[in-house]
C-alpha positions as CSV (number, residue, x, y, z in Angstrom):
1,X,92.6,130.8,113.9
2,X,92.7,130.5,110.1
3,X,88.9,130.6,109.6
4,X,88.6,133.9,111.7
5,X,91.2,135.3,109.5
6,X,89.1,134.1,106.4
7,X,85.9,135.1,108.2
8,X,87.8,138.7,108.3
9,X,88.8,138.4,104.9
10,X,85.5,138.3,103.6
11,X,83.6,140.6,105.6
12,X,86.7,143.1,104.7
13,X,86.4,142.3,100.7
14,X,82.7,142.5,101.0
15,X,82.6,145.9,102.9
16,X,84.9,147.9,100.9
17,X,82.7,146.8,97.4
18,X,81.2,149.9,95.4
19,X,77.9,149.3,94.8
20,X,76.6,148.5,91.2
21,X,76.2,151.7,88.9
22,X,73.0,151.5,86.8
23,X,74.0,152.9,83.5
24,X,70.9,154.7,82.5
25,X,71.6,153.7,78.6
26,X,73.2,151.0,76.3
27,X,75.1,151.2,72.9
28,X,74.3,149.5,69.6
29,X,77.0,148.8,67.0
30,X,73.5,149.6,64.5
31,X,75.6,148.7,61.0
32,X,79.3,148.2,60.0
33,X,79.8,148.8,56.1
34,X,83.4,148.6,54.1
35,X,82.9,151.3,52.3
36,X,86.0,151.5,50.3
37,X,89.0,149.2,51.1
38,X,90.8,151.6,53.0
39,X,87.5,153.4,55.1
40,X,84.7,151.8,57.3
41,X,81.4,153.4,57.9
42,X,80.2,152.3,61.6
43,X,76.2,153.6,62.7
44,X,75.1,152.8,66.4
45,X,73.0,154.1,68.6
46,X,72.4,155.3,72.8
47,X,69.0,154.4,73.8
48,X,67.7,154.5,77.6
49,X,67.2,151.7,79.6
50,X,63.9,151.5,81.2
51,X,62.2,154.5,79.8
52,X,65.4,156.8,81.5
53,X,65.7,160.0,79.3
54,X,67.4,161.9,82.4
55,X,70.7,162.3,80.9
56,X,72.9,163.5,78.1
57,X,76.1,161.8,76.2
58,X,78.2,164.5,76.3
59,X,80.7,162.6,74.2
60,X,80.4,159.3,71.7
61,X,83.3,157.8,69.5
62,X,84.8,155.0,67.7
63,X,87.8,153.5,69.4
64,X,90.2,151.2,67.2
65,X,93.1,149.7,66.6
66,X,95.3,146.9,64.6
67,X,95.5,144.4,67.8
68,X,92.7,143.2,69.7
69,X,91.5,145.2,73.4
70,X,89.5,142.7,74.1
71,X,88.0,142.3,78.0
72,X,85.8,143.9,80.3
73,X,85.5,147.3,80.4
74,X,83.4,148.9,83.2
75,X,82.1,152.6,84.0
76,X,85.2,153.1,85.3
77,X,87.4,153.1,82.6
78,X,88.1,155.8,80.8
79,X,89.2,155.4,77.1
80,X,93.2,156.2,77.7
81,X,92.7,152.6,79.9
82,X,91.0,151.0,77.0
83,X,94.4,151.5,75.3
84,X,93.2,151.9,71.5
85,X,95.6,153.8,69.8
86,X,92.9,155.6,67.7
87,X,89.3,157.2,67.9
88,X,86.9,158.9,65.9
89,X,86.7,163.0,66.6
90,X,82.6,163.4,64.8
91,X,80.7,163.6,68.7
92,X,84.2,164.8,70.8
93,X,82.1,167.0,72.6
94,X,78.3,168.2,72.8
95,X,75.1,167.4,74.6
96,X,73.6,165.0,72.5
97,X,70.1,163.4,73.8
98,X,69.0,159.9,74.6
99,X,67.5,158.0,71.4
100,X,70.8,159.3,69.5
101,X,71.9,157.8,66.4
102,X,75.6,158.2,65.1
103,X,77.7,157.9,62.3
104,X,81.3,157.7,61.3
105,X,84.2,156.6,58.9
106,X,87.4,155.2,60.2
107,X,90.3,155.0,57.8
108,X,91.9,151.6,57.4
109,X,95.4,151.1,57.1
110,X,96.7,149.2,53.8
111,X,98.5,146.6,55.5
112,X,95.7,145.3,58.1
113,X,93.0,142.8,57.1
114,X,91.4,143.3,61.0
115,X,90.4,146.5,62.4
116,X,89.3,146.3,66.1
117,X,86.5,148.4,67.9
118,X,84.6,149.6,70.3
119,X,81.7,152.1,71.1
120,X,82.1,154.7,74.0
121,X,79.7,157.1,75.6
122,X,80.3,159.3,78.3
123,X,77.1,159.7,80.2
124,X,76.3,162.7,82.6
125,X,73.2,162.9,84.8
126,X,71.6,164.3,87.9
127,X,73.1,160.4,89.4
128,X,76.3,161.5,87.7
129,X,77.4,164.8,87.1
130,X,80.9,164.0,86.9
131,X,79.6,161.3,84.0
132,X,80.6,157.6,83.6
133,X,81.9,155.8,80.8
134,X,79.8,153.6,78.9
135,X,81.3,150.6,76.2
136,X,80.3,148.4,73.8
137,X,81.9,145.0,73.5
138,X,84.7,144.8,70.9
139,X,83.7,144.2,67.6
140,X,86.1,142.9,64.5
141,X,85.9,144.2,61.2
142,X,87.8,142.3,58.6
143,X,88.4,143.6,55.3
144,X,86.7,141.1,52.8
């Protein structure tokens, strides 16, 4: 009796998985530069995957904070799950194309040595017209 009810188990879990979403493009924390004590200039970049150039980031920014996010973040996630408290405004909105570089300055609090931070994108396309959420990995940068 208690390997049918596994044997259900699985087949349930494995029928009710969502299929794997290929993100059409990946970000690239390019450079991050202290520019002053208190600000920190970040560059990266979208660029396709596999030659795709059928879509358009209709939004990029800088998310940050004092305490570490650090995980897993998938297309599903939006950035109010990410929970950073703060973001860059530069790219809010827009249809910027694939191949896009970007640039932009976060202001450092005074009393923080660590600032933490992650690149979004939200991709739409012809596979996604409602868009998807795309995210770096977090990325520390510590005031020298």
């Amino acid at each position: 009796m208690a390997i049918k009810k596994i044997i259900f188990l699985v087949l349930f879990i494995y029928g009710c998985a969502k299929p794997a979403i290929e993100v059409p493009a990946t970000l690239n924390i390019v450079n991050v530069t202290m520019e002053t004590e208190e600000e920190i200039k970040v560059v990266w970049r979208i660029s396709p995957i596999n030659n795709a150039t059928h879509f358009t980031v209709a939004h990029t920014a800088i998310h940050y904070d004092t305490v570490s996010h650090a995980g897993i973040l998938t297309t599903l996630d939006t950035p109010a799950e990410a929970g950073y408290a703060n973001f860059t405004k530069d790219f809010m909105t827009g249809e910027f194309p694939p191949f896009s570089q970007f640039t932009a300055r976060i202001t450092v609090p005074r009393a923080t040595d660590e600032v933490y931070l992650r690149v979004h994108a939200f991709i739409k396309s012809s596979e996604f017209p409602e868009g998807i959420n795309v995210w770096t990995e977090e990325f520390v940068a510590t005031k020298e």
